[in-house]
C-alpha positions as CSV (number, residue, x, y, z in Angstrom):
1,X,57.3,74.0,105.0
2,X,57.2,74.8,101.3
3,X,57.5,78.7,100.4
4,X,54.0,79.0,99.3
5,X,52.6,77.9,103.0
6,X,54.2,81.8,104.2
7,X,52.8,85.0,105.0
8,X,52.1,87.0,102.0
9,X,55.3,89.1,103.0
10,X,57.6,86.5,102.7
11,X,58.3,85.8,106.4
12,X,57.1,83.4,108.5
13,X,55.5,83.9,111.6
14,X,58.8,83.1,113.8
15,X,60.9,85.9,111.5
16,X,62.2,83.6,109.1
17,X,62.2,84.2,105.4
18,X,62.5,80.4,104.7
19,X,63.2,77.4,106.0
20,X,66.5,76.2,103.7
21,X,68.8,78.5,101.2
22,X,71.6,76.9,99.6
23,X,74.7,79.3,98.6
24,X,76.9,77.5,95.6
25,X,80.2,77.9,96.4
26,X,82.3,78.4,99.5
27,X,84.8,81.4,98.8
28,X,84.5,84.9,100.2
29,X,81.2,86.0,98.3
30,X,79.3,82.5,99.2
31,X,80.4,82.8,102.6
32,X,79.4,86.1,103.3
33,X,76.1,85.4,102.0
34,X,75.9,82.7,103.9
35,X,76.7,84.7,107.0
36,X,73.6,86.5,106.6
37,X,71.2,84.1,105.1
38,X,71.5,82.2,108.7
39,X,70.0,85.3,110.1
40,X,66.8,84.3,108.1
41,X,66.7,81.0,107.3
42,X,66.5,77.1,109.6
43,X,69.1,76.1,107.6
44,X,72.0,77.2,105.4
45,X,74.1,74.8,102.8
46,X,77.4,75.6,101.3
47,X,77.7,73.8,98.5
48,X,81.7,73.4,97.0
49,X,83.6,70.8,94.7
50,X,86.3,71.1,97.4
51,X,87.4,70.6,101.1
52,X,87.0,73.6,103.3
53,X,86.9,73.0,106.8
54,X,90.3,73.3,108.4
55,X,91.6,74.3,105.1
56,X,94.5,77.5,105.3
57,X,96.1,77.0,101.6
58,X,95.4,77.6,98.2
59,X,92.4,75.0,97.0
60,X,92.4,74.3,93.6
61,X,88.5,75.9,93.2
62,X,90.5,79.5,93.8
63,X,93.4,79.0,91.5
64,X,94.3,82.8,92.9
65,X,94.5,82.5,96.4
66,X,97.8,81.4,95.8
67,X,99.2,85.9,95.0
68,X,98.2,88.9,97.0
69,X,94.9,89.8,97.9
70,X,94.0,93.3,99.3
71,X,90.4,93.2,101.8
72,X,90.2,97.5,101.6
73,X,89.0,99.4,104.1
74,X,85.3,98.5,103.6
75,X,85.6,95.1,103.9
76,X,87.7,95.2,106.9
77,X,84.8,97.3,108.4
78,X,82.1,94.7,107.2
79,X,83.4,92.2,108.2
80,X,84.0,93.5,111.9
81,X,80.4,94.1,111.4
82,X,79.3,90.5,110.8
83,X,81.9,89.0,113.0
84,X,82.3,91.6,115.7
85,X,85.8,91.5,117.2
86,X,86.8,89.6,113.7
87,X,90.3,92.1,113.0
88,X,91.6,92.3,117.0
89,X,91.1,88.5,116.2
90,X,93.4,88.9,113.5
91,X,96.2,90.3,114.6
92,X,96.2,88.4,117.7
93,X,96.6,85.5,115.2
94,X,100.0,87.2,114.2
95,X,98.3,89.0,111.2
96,X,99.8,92.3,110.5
97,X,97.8,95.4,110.0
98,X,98.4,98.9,109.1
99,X,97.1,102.2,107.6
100,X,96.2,101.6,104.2
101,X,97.4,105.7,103.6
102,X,100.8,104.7,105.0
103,X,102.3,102.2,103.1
104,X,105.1,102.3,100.9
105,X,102.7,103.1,97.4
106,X,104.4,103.6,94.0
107,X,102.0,105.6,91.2
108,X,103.8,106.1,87.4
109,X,106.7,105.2,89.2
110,X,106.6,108.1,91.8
111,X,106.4,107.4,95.9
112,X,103.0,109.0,97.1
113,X,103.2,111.1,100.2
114,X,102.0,109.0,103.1
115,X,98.9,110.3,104.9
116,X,96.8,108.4,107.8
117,X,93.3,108.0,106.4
118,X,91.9,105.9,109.6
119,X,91.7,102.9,107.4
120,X,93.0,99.4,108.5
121,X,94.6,97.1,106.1
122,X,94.4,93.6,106.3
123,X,97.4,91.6,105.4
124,X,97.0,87.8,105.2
125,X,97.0,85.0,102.4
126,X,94.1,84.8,100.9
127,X,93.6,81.0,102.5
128,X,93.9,82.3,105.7
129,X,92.2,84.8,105.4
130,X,88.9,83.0,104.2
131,X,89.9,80.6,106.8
132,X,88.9,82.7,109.6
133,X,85.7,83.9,108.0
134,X,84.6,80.1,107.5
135,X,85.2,80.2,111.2
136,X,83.3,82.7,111.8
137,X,80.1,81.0,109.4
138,X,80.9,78.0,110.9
139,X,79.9,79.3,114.0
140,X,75.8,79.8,113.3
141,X,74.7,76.2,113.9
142,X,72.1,76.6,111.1
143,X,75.2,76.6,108.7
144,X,76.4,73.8,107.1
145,X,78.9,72.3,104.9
146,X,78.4,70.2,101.5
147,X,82.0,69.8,100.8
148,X,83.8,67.6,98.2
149,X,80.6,68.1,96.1
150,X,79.6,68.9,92.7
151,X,77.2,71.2,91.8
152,X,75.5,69.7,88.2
153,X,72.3,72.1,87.7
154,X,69.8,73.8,89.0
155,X,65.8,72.3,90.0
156,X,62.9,74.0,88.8
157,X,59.2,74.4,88.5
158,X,57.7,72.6,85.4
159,X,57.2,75.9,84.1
160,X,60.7,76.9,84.9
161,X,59.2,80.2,87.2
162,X,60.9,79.5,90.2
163,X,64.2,77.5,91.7
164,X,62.9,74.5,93.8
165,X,66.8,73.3,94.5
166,X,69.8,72.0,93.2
167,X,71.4,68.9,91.8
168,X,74.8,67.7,93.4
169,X,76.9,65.0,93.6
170,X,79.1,63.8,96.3
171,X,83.1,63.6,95.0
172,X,83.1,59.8,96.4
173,X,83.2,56.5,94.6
174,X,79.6,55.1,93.9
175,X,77.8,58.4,94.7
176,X,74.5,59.1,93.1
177,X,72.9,62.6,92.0
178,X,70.9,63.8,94.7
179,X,68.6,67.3,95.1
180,X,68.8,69.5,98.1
181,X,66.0,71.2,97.6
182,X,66.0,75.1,98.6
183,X,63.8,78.3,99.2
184,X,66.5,80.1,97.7
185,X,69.5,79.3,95.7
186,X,72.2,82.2,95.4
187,X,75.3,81.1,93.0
188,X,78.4,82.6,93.9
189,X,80.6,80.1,92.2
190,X,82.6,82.8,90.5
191,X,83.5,83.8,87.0
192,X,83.3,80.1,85.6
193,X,79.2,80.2,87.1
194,X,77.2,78.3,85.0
195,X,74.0,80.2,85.2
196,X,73.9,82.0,82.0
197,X,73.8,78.5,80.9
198,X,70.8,77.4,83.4
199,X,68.9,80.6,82.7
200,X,68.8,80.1,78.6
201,X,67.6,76.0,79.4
202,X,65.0,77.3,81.2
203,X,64.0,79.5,78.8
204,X,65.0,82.7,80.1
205,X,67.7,85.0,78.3
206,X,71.3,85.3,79.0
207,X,72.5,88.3,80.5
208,X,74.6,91.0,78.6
209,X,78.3,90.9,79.5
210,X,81.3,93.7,79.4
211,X,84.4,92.3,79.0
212,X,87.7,94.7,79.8
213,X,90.4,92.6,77.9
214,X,93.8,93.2,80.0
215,X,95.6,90.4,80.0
216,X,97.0,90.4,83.2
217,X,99.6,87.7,84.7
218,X,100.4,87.5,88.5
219,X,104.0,85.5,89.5
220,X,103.7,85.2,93.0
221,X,106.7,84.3,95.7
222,X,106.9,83.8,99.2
223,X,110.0,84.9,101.3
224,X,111.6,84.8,104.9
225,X,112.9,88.4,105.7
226,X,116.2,88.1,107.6
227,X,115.9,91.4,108.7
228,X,112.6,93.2,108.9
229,X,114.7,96.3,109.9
230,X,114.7,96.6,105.7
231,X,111.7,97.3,105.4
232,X,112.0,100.9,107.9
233,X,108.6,100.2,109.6
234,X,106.5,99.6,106.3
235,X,104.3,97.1,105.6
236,X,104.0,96.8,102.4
237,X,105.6,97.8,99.0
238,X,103.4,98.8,95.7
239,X,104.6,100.1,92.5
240,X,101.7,100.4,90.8
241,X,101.2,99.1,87.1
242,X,100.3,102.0,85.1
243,X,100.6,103.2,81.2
244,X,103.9,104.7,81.9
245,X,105.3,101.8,83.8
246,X,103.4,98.7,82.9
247,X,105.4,96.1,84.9
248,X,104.1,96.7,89.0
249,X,104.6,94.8,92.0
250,X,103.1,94.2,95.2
251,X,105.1,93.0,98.4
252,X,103.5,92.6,101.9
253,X,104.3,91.3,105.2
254,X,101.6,88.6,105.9
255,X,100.8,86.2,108.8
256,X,103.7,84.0,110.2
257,X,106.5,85.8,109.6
258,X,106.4,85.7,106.4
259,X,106.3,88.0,103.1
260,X,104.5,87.2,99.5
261,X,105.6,89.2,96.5
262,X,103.7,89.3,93.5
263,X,104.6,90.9,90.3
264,X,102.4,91.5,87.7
265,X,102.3,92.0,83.8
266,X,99.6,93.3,81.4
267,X,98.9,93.1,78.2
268,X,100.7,89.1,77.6
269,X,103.8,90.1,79.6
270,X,104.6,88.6,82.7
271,X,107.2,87.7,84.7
272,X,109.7,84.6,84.7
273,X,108.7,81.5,87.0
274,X,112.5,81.0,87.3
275,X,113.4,81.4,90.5
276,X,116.5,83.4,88.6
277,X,114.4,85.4,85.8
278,X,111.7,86.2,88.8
279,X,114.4,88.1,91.2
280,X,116.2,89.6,87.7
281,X,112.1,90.9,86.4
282,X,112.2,92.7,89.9
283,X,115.5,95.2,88.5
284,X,112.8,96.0,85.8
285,X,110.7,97.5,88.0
286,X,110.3,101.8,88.2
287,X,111.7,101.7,91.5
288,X,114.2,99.6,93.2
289,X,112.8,98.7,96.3
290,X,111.3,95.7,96.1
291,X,114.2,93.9,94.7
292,X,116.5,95.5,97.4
293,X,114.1,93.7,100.1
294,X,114.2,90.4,98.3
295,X,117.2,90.1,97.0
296,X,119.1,88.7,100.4
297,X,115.8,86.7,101.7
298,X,115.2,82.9,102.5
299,X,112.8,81.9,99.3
300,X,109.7,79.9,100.9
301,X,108.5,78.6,97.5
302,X,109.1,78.7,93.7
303,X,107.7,81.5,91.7
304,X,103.9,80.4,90.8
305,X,101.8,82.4,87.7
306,X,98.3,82.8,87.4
307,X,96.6,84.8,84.2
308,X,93.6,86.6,84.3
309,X,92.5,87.5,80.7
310,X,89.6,89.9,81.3
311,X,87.1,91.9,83.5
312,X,83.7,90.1,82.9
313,X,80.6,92.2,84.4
314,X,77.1,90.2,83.6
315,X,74.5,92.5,83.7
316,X,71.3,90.7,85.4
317,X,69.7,93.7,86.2
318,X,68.8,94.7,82.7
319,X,66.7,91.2,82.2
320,X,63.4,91.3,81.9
321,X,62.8,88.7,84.1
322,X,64.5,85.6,86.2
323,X,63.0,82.9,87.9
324,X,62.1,83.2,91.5
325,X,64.4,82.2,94.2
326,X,68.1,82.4,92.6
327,X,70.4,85.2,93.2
328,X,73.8,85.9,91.9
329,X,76.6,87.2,93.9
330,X,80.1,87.9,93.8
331,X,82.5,86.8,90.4
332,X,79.3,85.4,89.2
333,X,78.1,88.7,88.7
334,X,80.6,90.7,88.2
335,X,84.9,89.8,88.1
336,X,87.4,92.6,88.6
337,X,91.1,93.0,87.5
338,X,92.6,92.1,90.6
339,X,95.1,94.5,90.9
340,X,92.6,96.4,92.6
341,X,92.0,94.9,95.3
342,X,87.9,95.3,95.1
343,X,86.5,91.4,94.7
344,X,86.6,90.5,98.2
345,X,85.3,94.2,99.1
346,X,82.0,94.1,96.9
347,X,80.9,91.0,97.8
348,X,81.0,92.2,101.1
349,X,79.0,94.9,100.5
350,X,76.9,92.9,98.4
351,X,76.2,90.5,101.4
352,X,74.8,93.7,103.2
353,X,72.4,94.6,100.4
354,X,71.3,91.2,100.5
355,X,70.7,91.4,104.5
356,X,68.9,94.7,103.3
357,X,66.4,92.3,101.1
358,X,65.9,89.7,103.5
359,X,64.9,92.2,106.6
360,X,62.1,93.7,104.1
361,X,61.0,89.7,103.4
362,X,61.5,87.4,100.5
363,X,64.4,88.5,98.5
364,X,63.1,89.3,94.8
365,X,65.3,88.3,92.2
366,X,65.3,91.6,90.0
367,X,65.0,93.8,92.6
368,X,68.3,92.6,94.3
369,X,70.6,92.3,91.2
370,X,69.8,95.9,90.4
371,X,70.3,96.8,93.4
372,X,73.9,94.7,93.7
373,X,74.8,96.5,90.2
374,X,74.4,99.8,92.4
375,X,77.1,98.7,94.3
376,X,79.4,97.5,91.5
377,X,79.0,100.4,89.5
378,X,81.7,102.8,91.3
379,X,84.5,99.9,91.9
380,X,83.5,98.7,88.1
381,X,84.3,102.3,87.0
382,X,87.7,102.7,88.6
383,X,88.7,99.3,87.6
384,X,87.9,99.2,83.8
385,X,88.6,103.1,83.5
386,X,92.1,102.8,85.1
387,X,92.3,99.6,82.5
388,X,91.5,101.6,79.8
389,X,94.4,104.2,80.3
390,X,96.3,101.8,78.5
391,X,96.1,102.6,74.8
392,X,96.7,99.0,73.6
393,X,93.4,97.8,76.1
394,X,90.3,97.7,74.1
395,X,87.1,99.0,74.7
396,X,84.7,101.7,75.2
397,X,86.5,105.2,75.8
398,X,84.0,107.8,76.3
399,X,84.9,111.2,76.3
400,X,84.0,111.0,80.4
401,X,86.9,107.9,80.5
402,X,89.6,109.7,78.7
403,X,89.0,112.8,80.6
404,X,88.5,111.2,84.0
405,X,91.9,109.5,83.3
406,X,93.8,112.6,82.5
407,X,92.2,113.8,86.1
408,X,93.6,111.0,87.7
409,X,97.0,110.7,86.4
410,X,97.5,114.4,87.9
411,X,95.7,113.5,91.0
412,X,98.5,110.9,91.5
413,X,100.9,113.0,90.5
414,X,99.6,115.5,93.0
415,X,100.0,112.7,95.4
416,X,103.8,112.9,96.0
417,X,104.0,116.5,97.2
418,X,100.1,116.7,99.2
419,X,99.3,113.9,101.8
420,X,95.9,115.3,101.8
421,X,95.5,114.0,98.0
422,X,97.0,111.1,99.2
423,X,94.1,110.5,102.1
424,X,91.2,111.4,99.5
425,X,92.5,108.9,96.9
426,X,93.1,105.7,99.6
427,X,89.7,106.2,101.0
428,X,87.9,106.1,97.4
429,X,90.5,103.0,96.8
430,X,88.9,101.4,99.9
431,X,85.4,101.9,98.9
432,X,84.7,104.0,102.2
433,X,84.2,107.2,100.2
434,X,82.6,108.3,97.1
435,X,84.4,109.1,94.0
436,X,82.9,112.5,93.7
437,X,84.9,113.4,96.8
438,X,87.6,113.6,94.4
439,X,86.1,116.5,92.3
440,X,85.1,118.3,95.0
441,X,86.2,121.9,94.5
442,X,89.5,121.7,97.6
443,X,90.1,118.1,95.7
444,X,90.7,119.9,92.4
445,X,92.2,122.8,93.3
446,X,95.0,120.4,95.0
447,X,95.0,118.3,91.8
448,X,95.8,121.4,89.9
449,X,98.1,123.0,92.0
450,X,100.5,120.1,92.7
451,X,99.9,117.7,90.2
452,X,101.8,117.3,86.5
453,X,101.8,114.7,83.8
454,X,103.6,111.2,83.9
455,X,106.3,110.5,81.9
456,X,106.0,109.4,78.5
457,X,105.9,105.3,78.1
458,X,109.3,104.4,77.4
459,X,108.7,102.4,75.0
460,X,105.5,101.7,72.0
461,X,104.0,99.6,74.5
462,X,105.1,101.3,77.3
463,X,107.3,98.2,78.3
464,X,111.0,97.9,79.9
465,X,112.9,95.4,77.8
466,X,112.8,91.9,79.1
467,X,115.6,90.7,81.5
468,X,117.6,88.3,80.4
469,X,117.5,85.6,82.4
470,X,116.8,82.8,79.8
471,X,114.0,81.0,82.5
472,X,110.4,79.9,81.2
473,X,108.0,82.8,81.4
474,X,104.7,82.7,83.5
475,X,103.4,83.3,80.3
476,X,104.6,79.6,78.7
């Protein structure tokens, strides 16, 4: 059954919006959309250059799922939604959990006061992680695999209105091009997605891009803890990489009794891969704590770097028009400093606008990328405002940015002395509440009454002087 042979809404007469949508890429944001295109279509196909079932470490397609991944608050709820039951499964896999207000949180170099906010944080390697939400995919028996496959371009109408399939290739010796065709392609092959490309050869214009330049480098190491007694019932440890204190951290307690630690540097600095100059960039830190947890424990691995040069939002939804039957999810739409913590979040959310579409009928191309940019917009705003409190950062600072800055600063200043700034804050950082909660009249009069300035940057660039450990840096 071909679209055209449908009910003029889009849905055929048993439900379903199609009979086959093919998702490019297997990741979080392809299989999330997945998960809910098997509501509404015979069959689904996952479509990635690498191996994926059974898979629980780094793949080479997701060069950072090798460093620390947050899923906030409103993932964790999303996906309990879509696999019901998916975080007691979790932990009874040996995952650890805890209250995202209540964990150890550095801001300018300043512990916040803890506050329960009712959120759960998830704490596993990203591989894992995705692992049990493949599971959970795996389990619709409309879904299936196209692993160890390459995805070459996209198959259209002669008159290049509509997406009829795509062109792949098997990653085995002898194997021919072949076309799956599809009633819907949606790419969520991440920031490298090739369909500004496909767009302009089939004659449509590229989509406008923001870039936030940041220059970000993650070292990441894993650790056996010979005492979690050191860690005085905390979870995980976060000094925060801010203009005052450029160099941050983040330690957690993940699955298997073990711990990941990754330290990042903005702005072309970043930490040694030395096993040495990676435990010595720790003393640099504003506070002392993660070193003092590391310093005695069993390394698991050797220090490991990944860069990420820049924020990249494409902006689909100000096109004039796409062809019919492609969507774009996830990195492919818009890639966030991962500090943050929001990637995994938004595409969640982004697969329930796109359940949203596909209960109404037919999802419409336009229609659902504006309505996916509704959902970027407040994570995009935190993300490349907080980036642009760095003075060396370029781009666009509006007299809103600079002034919503200042706000914030004090607000995490206020943060150490009022848990109930603290509980605000963390649920806006989960993407559970909106940003205005934190100008609400209560919100500001808090901010004002217990909140003051950071410190000055100690330095031009605001950056500690190197260690001096004479080890390669992540950087080289």
């Amino acid at each position: 059954m071909t679209t055209s042979d449908r009910q003029a809404d889009g849905r055929a007469g048993d439900g379903r919006v199609g009979e086959r949508a093919v998702v490019l890429g297997g990741s979080m944001a392809g299989l999330l959309a997945a998960r809910v295109l098997a509501e509404s279509y015979a069959e689904v196909v996952i479509v990635d250059r690498d191996r994926l079932t059974g898979v629980t470490t780094p793949r080479r397609g997701v060069p950072q799922g090798r460093h620390v991944h947050g899923l906030l608050a409103r993932g964790q709820q999303i996906l309990d939604e879509l696999f019901p039951g998916f975080t007691e499964r979790a932990v009874a896999a040996g995952i650890p959990t805890a209250d995202l207000g209540e964990l150890r949180w550095f801001f300018n170099g300043r512990r916040t006061r803890p506050a329960p906010t009712g959120l759960v944080c998830v704490s596993a390697d990203r591989p894992v992680l995705e692992s049990h939400v493949r599971e959970g995919v795996a389990a619709w028996e409309n879904v299936r695999f196209a692993e160890e496959t390459d995805i070459l371009d996209l198959v259209a109408t002669g008159d290049g209105a509509a997406v009829t399939g795509v062109r792949v290739r098997r990653r085995a010796e002898g194997a021919e091009p072949e076309v799956v065709d599809a009633d819907l392609v949606v790419d969520a092959t991440g920031r490298g997605s090739r369909t500004p490309v496909w767009l302009e050869e089939l004659g449509y214009s590229r989509p406008a891009e923001e870039r936030i330049k940041i220059d970000l480098t993650y070292t990441t190491r894993h650790y056996r803890l010979p005492d979690e007694t050191v860690l005085n019932g905390d979870m995980s440890i976060n000094p925060v990489s801010s203009p005052s204190h450029p160099r941050g951290a983040f330690f957690s307690r993940i699955d298997g009794g073990r711990s990941i630690v990754s330290l990042t540097g903005v702005l072309g600095d970043g930490a040694p891969t030395d096993p040495e100059g990676f435990l010595e960039w720790t003393r640099t830190l504003p506070v002392p704590d993660v070193h003092d947890v590391i310093k005695d424990a069993e390394p698991l691995d050797d220090p490991v770097a990944f860069t990420y040069p820049a924020s990249v939002r494409r902006r689909y939804e100000d096109l004039e028009r796409l062809p019919a039957r492609l969507l774009v999810v996830g990195d492919a739409a818009c890639s966030f400093n991962p500090v943050y913590g929001q990637g995994m979040t938004v595409a969640a959310m982004e697969a329930l606008t796109l359940r949203a579409h596909l209960r109404r009928g037919r999802p419409e191309p336009l229609p659902f990328q504006k309505d996916i940019a509704a959902v970027i917009e407040a994570p995009w705003q935190i993300s490349a405002g907080g980036d642009l409190a760095f003075p060396e950062v370029e781009g666009p600072r509006t007299p809103m940015v600079e002034m919503t800055n200042a706000y914030m600063a004090l607000l995490q200043s206020a943060m150490t002395r009022d848990p109930q700034v603290t509980r605000a804050f963390m649920r806006v950082a989960g993407l559970v509440d909106p940003p205005d909660g934190l100008m609400s009249p209560e919100m500001i009069y808090r901010v004002l009454k217990n909140g003051t300035p950071p410190a000055a940057p100690p330095g031009p660039a605001g950056r500690p002087p190197a260690p001096a450990a004479s080890g390669k840096t992540a950087a080289g």
